[in-house]
N, C-alpha and C positions, 0 to 999 in steps of 0.2 A: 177523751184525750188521744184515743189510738186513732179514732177516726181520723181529727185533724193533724195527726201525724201521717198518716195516710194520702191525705189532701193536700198535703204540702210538698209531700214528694212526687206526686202527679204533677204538679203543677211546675215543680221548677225542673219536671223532664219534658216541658214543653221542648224547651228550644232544640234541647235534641232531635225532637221527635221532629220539631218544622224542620229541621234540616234535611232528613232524609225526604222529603216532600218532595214530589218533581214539581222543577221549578212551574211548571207548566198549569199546575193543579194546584197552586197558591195563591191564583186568583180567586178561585171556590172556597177556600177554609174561611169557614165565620174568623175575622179575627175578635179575640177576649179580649176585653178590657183590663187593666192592670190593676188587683184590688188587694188590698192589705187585709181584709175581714174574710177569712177562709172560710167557707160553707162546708154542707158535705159536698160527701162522693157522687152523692145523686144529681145534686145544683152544677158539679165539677160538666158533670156527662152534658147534662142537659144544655151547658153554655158552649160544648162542643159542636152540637148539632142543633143551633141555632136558623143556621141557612145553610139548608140543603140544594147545592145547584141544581137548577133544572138545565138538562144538555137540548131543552128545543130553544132555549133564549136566546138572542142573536146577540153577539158580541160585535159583528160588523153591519155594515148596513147593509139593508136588505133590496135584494137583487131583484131588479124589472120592478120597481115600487114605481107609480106613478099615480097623482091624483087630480082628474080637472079641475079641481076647485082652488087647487093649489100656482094653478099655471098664470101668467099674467100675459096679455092679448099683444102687448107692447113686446115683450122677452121673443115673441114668434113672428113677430114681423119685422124685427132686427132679424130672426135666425132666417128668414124668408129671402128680404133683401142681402143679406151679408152672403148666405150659399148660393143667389143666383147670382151674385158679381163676382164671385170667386170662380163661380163652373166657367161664366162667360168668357171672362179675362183668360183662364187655364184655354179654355177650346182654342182663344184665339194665337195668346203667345206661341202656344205649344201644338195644336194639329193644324186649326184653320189655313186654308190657301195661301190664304190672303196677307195671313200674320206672318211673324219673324220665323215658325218654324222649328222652333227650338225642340221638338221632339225628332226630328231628324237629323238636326246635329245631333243629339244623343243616341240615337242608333247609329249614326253613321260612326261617332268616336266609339262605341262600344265595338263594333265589327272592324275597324282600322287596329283597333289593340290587341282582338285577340286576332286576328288574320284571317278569318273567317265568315262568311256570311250563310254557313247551313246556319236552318233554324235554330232544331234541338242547340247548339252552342250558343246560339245567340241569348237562347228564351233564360238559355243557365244564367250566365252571364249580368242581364239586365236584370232577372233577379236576384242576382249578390248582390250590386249597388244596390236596389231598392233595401234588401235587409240589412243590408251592413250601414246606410242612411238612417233606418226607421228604428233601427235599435238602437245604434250610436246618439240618435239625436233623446231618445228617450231615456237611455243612459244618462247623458249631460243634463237633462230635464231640475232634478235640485237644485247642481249648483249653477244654471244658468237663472233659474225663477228667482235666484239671492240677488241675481246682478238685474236682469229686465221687468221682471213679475212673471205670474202665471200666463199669463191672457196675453202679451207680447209672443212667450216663447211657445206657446200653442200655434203661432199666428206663425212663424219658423217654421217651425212644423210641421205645419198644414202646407204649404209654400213648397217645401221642399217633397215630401212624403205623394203630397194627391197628385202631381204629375206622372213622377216616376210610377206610383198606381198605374196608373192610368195609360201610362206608355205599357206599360211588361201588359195590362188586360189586351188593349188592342192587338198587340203583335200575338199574341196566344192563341187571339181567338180569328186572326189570318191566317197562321200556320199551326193549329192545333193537331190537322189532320196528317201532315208530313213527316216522314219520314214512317212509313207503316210497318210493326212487327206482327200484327194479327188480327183477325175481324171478327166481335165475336154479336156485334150488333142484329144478326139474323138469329142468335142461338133465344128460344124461348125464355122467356121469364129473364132474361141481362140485362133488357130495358127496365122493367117493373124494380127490381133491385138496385139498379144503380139510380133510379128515380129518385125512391123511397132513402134511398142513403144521402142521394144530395139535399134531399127536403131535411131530415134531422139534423142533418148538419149545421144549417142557417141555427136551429133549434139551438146550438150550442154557442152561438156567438157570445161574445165575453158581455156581461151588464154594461160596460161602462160604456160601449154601443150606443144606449138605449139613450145615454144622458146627453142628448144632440143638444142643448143650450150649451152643456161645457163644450164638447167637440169642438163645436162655431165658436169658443171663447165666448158667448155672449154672458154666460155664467163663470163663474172662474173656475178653470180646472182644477178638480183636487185627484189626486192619487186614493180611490176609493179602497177599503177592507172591505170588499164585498162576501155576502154569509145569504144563507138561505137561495132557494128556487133550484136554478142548475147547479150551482156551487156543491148544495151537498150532495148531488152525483157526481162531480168530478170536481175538484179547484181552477183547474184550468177547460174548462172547453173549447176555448176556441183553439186549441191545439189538438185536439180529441176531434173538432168539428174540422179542422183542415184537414187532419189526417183521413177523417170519413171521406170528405170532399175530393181529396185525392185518388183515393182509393177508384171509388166510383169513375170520375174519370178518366182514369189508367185503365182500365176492364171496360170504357165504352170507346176510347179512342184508338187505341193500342197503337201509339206513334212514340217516336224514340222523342217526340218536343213533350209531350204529355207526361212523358216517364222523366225528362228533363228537369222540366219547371216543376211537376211535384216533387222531387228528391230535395232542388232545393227549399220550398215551401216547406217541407215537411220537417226541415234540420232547421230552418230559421223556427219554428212554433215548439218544436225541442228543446232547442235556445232557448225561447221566451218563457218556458216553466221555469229554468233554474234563474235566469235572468227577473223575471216579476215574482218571483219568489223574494229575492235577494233585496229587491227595491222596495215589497209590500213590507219586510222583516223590519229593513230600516228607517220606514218610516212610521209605524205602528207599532214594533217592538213586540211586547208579550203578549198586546191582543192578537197579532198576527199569529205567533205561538200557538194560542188556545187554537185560534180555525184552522190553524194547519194538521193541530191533531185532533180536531173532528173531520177531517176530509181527507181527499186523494186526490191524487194526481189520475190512476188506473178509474175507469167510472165502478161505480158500485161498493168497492172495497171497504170504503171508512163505510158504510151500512152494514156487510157482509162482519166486517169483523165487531161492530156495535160502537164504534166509537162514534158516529152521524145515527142520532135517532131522529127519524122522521116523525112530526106533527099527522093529526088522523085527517088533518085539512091541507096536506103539502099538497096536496093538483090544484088548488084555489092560487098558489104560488107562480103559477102558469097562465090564469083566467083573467089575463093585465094584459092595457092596450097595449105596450111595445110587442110583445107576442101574437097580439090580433094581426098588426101591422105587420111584422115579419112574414109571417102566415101566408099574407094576400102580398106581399113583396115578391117573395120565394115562388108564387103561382104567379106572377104577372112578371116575374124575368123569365121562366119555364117558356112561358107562347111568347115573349118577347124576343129567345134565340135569332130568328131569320131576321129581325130588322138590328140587331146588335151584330149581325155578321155582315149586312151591310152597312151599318154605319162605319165598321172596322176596316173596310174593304175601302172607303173614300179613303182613306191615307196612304195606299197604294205602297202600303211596306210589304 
C-alpha cells in the first residue's frame, strides 16, 4: 500500500517535472503512456528510460548524401540541356558583342549613381545589388512559392542572381590587382598558405550546392535541414568558407578592390547565419531547435563543448561524389586562372 502510494505521487509529478524540461530536449523523453493500474517504483523507472536518445541520429537530412542507383539518366539530361541554355542565353544577353549588352548597362548605371568609376567602389557597390538581390529574393522565397510554386520562383531566381554573379566575378577578376596596399606574393610559404586556405574553403560549401537537379529546378526545391558531414563542424560553412576565401585573397592581392569586394562578401555571409537561421527555424520549427543545439556557428565548438558527438566513421561522411567533384573542381579552376583572366579581359570593363 505505501509503495503504491509512492507511485502515485511519482507519477502525477510528471507534469511538473516535463515542464522544467528544455523545450528542446522533449523531443528525447520516451513519452508514457497513460495507465490507471499503478506498478511499482521499479516498472515507474524502467518506463522512464525506455528510449534513450542517441545524439549521432540525424534529425535532418544528411549532408553530401548522394547514390548512383538512385539517379534517373532523364533528370540529368534535362539538368545538361536546361544549364547549357541558360549559360548560353546569360553569355549572350548579358556579355557577348554581339548581344544586347546588358551587363554594361549594369556597370555603367552602377558607376553613373555612385560618381565614380575607381574599382575598389565599384567592385563594393555591384556587390550590394548582388546581395541585397540574393537575399531579398530568398527572403520572398515562401511567400512567393504560395503564389507561383517552387520550380517557377527558382527559375526568378536563377534569372536574376546568375548574371549579377557573374558580372561582380568578371569585373574582380579585371581589376582584382588595382589599387595596390602591399606585395606580399614573394614572402615564402604566402603562396602554399593561402593555397591550402582557398582549397578548404570550396570544402565548406553549404550541402544544398551539391543538390544541382534542385538548383536547375529540375527537382523541386525544398529548403533543406541539413545535419551530419560539415554541418557538425560548423552549421553554417559557407560563411566560414567565404570568410577563409577572403581572407586568403586579401594576403595574396593586397589591393584596396580585394579588401573591397571581401568586406562586403564577408557582411553579406554574416547576414546569411542569422538570415537562414531565421528561415531554417521557420520552416522546421523544433527539428531545427534540436540541430541548432548540436552545432555551431564558430567550427569546432558544439564538439569542443560535447553537445556534436561524432560517429567513429564521420571521414566516410566526406568519401561521396559531390566532394570527389569539388576536389577536382577546385584543382581545375587553380590552373584554369590565366584562361578565366582572359576570358574576363574580352569584356573590356
Amino acid at each position: 500500500m505505501r509503495v503504491q502510494t509512492i507511485n502515485v505521487l511519482l507519477l502525477s509529478c510528471l507534469p511538473l517535472v516535463h515542464g522544467f524540461v528544455p523545450q528542446s530536449s522533449r523531443a528525447f523523453v520516451g513519452r508514457i503512456s497513460e495507465t490507471r493500474n499503478v506498478g511499482s517504483v521499479n516498472q515507474f523507472f524502467k518506463l522512464q528510460s525506455v528510449e534513450t536518445p542517441d545524439p549521432t541520429d540525424l534529425v535532418g537530412d544528411d549532408a553530401a548524401y548522394f547514390s548512383l542507383k538512385e539517379q534517373k539518366a532523364e533528370d540529368w539530361i534535362k539538368f545538361t540541356v536546361a544549364t547549357g541554355v541558360v549559360l548560353a542565353a546569360t553569355s549572350y544577353i548579358w556579355f557577348l558583342p554581339s548581344g544586347p549588352h546588358l551587363g554594361d548597362e549594369l556597370l555603367n548605371t552602377i558607376q553613373g549613381v555612385i560618381g565614380t568609376t575607381a574599382s575598389d567602389v565599384t567592385m563594393f557597390w555591384m556587390l550590394m545589388v548582388f546581395a541585397i538581390s540574393h537575399s531579398g529574393l530568398a527572403g520572398l522565397r515562401p511567400y512567393a512559392e504560395e503564389i507561383v510554386g517552387a520550380r517557377a520562383w527558382r527559375v526568378v531566381f536563377a534569372v536574376v542572381s546568375l548574371p549579377l554573379a557573374l558580372s561582380c566575378m568578371s569585373y574582380f577578376v579585371n581589376h582584382s590587382y588595382e589599387g595596390p596596399l602591399w606585395n606580399l606574393r614573394g614572402v615564402p610559404g604566402v603562396h602554399s598558405a593561402c593555397w591550402i586556405a582557398n582549397f578548404l574553403s570550396f570544402l565548406l560549401l553549404y550541402p544544398s550546392t551539391f543538390n544541382l537537379l534542385e538548383v536547375a529546378a529540375i527537382e523541386k526545391p525544398q529548403l533543406h535541414l541539413w545535419e551530419g558531414g560539415i554541418i557538425r563542424i560548423t552549421r553554417h560553412p559557407q560563411a566560414i568558407g567565404q570568410i577563409m576565401w577572403c581572407g586568403a585573397h586579401c594576403v595574396w592581392l593586397g589591393s584596396s578592390t580585394a579588401i573591397s569586394a571581401s568586406a562586403v562578401l564577408v557582411l553579406h555571409h554574416l547576414y546569411s547565419i542569422w538570415h537562414g537561421d531565421r528561415r531554417l527555424e521557420r520552416e522546421h520549427g523544433e527539428a531545427f531547435s534540436i540541430v541548432k543545439e548540436r552545432t555551431s556557428v564558430i567550427p569546432f565548438q558544439a564538439i569542443i563543448e560535447g553537445r556534436q558527438v561524432l560517429p567513429d566513421d564521420y571521414y566516410t561522411e566526406f568519401l561521396r561524389g559531390p566532394y570527389a567533384l569539388v576536389v577536382g573542381g577546385t584543382i581545375a579552376a587553380y590552373f584554369a586562372h590565366p584562361w578565366m583572366m582572359a576570358g574576363a579581359a574580352l569584356l573590356k570593363w
